[in-house]
N, C-alpha and C positions, 0 to 999 in steps of 0.2 A: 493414598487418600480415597473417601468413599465417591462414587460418584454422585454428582450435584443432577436434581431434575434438571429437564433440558426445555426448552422454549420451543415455538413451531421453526424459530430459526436453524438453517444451517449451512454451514461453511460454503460448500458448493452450490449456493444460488446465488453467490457473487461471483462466482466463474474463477478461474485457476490461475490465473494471473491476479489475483485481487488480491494486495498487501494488508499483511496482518502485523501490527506492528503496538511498542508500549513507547512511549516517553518520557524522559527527565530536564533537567536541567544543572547543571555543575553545581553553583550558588546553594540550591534546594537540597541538594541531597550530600556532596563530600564532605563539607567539615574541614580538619584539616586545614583552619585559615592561615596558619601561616608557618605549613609545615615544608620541608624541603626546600626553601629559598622562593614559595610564594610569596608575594605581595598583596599588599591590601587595595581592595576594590569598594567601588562605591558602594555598595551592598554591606561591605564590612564595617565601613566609617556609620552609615545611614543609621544602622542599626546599634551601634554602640550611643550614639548621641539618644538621650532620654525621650520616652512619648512618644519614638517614632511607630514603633511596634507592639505589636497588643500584648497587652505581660511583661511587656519590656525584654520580652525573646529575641534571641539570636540564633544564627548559625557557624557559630564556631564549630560543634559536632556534628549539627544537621541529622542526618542516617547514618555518618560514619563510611558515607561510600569508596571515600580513600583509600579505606582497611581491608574494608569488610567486601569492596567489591568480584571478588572472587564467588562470595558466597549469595551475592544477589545476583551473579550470571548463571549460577549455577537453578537458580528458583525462575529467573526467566526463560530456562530452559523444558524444567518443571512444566511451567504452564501452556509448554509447547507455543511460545511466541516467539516468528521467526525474523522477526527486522530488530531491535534495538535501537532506540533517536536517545542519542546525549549529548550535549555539549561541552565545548572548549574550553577552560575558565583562561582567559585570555591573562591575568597579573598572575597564572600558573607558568606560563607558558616566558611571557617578558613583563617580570615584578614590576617595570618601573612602567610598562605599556609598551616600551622602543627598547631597541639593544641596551644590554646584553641577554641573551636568549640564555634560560635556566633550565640545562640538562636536564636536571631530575623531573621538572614536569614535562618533558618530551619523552624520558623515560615511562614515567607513568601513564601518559596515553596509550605510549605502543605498548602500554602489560596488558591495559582496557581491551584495547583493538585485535590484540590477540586472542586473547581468552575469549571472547566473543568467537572471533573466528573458529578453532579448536573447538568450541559448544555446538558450533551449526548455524548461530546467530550472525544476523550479518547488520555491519553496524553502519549506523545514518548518526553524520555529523553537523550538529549546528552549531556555530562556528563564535557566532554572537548570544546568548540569550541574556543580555542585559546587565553584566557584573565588566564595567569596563574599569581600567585599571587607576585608580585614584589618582596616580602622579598626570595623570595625564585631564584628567575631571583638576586639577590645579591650574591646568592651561585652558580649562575651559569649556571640556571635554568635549560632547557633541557638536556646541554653540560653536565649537570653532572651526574651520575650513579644514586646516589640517588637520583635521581628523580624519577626514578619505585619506590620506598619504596616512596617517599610522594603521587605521584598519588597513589597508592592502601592504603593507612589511607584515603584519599577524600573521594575514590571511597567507602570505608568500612560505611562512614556516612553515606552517601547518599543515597546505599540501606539499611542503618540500619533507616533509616527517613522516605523514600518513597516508600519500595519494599513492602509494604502492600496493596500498590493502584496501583503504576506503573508496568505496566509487558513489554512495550517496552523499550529497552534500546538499545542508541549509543553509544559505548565507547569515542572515539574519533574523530574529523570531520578533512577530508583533510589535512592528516599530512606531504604531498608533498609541500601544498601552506604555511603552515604557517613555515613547515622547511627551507623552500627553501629561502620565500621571508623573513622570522626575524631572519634567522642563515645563512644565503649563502649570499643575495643579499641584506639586510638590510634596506629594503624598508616597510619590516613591522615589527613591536614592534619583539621583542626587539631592533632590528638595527643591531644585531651583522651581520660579515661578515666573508668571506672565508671556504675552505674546509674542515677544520679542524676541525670547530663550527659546520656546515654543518653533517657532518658525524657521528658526538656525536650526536647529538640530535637525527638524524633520526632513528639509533641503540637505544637509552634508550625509541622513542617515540615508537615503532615498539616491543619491550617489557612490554614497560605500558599498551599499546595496550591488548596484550593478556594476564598480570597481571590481569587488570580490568575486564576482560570478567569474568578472575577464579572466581574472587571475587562475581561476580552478580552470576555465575552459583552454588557455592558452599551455599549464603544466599538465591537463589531464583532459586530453580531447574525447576520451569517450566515459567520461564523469556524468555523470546524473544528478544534474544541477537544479537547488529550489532555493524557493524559498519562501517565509508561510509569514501570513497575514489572520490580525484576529477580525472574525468579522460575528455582528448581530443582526438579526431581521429586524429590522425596526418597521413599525406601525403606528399609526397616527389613533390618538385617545377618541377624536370622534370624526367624522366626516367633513367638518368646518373648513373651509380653503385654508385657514390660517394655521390649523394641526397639519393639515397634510403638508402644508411650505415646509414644517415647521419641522417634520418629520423629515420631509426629503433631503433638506440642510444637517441635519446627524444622520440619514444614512448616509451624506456625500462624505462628511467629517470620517466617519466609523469605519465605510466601505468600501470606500473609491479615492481617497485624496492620496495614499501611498502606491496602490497598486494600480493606477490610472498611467502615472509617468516612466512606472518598469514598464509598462504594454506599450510605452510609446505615445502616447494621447497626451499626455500632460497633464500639470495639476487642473481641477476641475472649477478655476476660478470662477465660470460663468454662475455655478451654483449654490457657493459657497462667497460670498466677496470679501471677506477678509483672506481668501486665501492669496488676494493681490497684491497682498505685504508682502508677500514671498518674492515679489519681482525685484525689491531691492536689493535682494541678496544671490541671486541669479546673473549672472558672469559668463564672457566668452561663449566657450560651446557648451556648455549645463545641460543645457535642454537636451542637447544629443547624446550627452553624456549617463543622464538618468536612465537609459532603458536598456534592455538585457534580453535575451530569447530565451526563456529559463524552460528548461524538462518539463520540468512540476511547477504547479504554484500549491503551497500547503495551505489549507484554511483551517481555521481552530475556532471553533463553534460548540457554544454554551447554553445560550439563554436568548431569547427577543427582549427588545424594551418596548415601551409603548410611552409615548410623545407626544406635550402637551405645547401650544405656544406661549411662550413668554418674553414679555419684552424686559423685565428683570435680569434676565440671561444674557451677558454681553456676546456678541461674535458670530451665537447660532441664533438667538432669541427662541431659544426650545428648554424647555424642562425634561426631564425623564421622568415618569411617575412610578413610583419602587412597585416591585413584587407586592411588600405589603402591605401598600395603600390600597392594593387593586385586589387585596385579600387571596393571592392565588398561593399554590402549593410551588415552594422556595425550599432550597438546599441551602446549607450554612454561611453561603456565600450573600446571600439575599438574592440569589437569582432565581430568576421563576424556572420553572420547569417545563418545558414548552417543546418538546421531541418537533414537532414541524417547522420550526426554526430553520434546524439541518436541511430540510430540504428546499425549501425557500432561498438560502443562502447559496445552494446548489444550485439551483435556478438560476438565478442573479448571475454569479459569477459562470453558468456554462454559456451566457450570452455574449460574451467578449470573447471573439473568434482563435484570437491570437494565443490565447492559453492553450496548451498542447496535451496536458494532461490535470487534474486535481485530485490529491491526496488530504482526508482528514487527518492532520498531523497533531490532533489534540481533540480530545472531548471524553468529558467524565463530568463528576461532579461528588462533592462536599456533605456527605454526613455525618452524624453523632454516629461514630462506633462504638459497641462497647465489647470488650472481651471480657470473653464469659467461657469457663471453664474448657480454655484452649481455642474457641472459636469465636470468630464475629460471623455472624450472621447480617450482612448490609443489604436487604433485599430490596430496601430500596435502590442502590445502588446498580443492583443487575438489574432491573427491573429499566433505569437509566437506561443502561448501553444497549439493553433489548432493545427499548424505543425508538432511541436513536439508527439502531440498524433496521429498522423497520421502514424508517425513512431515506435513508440509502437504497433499500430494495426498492423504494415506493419511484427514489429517483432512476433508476438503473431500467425498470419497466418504462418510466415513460419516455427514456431516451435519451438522460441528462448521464454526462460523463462523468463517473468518479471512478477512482482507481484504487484507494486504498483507506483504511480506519487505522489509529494510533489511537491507543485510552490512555489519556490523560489521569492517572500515573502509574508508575510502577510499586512505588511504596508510598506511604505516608511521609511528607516530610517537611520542610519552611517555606510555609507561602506564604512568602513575601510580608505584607505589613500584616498579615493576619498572624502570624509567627505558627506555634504549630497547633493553634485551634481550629483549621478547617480542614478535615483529612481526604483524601481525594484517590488513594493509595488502592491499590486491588489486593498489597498487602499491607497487614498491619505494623504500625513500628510501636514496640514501648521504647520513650527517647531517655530514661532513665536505665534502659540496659542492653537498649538496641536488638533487642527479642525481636525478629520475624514473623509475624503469622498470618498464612494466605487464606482471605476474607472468601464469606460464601463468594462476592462477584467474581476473585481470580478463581474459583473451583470453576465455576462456571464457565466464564471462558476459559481455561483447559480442557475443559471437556468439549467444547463447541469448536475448538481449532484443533480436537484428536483425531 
């Protein structure tokens, strides 16, 4: 392929140890639901039930990653990207959640982990990203305690299966979005709702959380252990004490109420007080139980919101006031566009001592693509990642520690309740014949990681 113009950026002003890496997710991209003695996961039920997904889309096919993945290691190799982040589809691995463990998808990973290997590509496993296995969402899923005892049997296979090859490990991804939005506001699988759900699961996830670390450090003591939280810059709409309270309460919600009790610190009840419902369901040793010395901590970073106060709003008394209220320039997503976000977020989180390293293990973002005589031209999209590394570098000069960049994603494929109208992919998928084709931005980075 022809070379892509190039930006003032490049590779060697993050220094030689700095990770270059893409991400997926199982769910989003294999298909495959219920091939080789998989089981169905919440993701699968959520989506078949009517209204819940835009178009009434599914991921039965997805990208076909199941099939076809041979031929997308083969394109991430293409675009000279050397980490690969996928994860586990846990009802692949035990259809029911708990024994009996189903060969063929232990089989199937070790073909992924291979062939990665063999390419040059070194593969980073996230172990959860959200499709947990529905027999087990029948008992209650999150909301229920034992669910730390069945996440660490998963978690026990899976480096009993792959810890001979794999030495990146994610425990868990974004336990704020998927708490929040499948046990609080029920907009993602599972559907469940209110505070009640909400605060069960965020306690048992925020435990599994640091279960599973134990498990990977005790079978693989020199593992490379993370695990990654979504975070936003949030800012207050105007100077008033009541936006800024108002603000600080969704950034404790957004920023700090998961990742506060892995450091050790605990939940952040003093500044959040609804998070003191939580004490009801805290037991024995919990407390000492939540927290883990992890490697890495992953952040995945999008957009800021900006925060109004409301006493309409139960819990935080804050509003968010959208991208399009505030008239600003927004991707598919309705998210604003705000490249200094990244480093802000950086900021933030290089001030808690205890964190030992920080990898971006997510950030991209949602345009109209259109292919056009074999090409997308997404320039806004490179245009995105530019910025974003612009702020990386802005962080790295002023002394703020990061380690690594992961773009959120590798292809276009189901996200989530948006199904597959927000495309986020560096390549293109036609999901009518699963056609390939790598967008101006993966030319771009190819050439910039050559």
């Amino acid at each position: 392929m022809n070379k892509v113009e190039t930006s003032f950026l490049h590779k060697n002003q993050f220094g030689d140890d700095f990770l270059w890496g893409v991400s997926t997710a199982a769910f989003q991209i294999e298909g495959a639901h219920d091939t080789d003695g998989k089981g169905p996961s919440i993701w699968d039920v959520f989506t078949s039930q009517k209204g819940k997904i835009k178009n009434g889309h599914h991921a039965s096919t997805a990208c076909d990653f199941y099939n076809s993945y041979q031929n997308d290691i083969d394109l991430i190799r293409e675009l000279n990207i050397p980490n690969f982040r996928f994860s586990i589809s846990w009802p692949r691995i035990m259809p029911a959640g708990v024994p009996p463990i189903n060969q063929a998808g232990i089989a199937y990973y070790n073909k992924i982990i291979d062939a990665l290997l063999l390419a040059g590509i070194e593969p980073w496993i996230t172990l959860y990203h959200w499709d947990l296995p529905h027999n087990l969402e029948l008992k209650g899923g999150w909301t229920n305690r034992e669910s730390v005892n069945w996440f660490s049997a998963y978690v026990e296979i899976c480096v009993q299966n792959f810890g001979d090859r794999v030495k990146n490990w994610m425990v868990i991804n974004e336990p704020s979005v998927f708490t929040g939005a499948g046990y609080f506001l029920g907009i993602h699988a599972p559907g469940k709702k209110g505070i009640t759900n909400y605060l069960k699961a965020m306690h048992h996830v925020t435990l599994a959380t640091a279960a599973g670390a134990k498990i990977i450090r005790n079978r693989i003591p020199d593992a490379h252990i993370g695990t990654t939280f979504s975070c936003t810059h949030i800012e207050p709409a105007t100077q008033s004490p009541k936006d800024i309270e108002a603000a600080k309460r969704v950034d404790t919600l957004l920023n700090r109420t998961f990742i506060e009790p892995i450091l050790g610190l605990g939940y952040p009840q003093a500044d959040l007080p609804v998070l003191k419902k939580l004490n009801a369901y805290i037991v024995e040793d919990d407390l000492n139980n939540l927290s883990f010395d992890f490697d890495f901590i992953g952040l995945q970073c999008y957009t800021r919101e900006v925060v109004k106060s409301s006493l309409l709003i139960p819990y935080i008394g804050a509003e968010l006031i959208s991208a399009e209220k505030r008239n600003v320039i927004s991707t598919d997503m309705g998210w604003e566009v705000y490249p200094p976000a990244l480093y802000e977020v950086l900021k933030k989180f290089n001030a808690y001592n205890s964190i030992k390293k920080i990898i971006i293990t997510e950030n991209g973002a949602a345009f109209p693509d259109t292919l056009k005589n074999g090409k997308v031209y997404d320039i806004k999209r490179t245009h995105y990642i530019q910025d974003h590394l612009e702020q990386i570098l802005k962080a790295k000069k002023d002394g703020l520690h990061v380690d690594g960049y992961f773009v959120w994603t590798l292809t276009d494929n189901f996200e989530w309740a948006e199904g597959y109208n927000a495309r986020f992919g560096l390549i293109h998928v036609d999901f009518d014949t699963q056609q390939r084709t790598i967008k101006h931005s993966g030319l771009w980075f190819k050439d910039f990681l050559s």
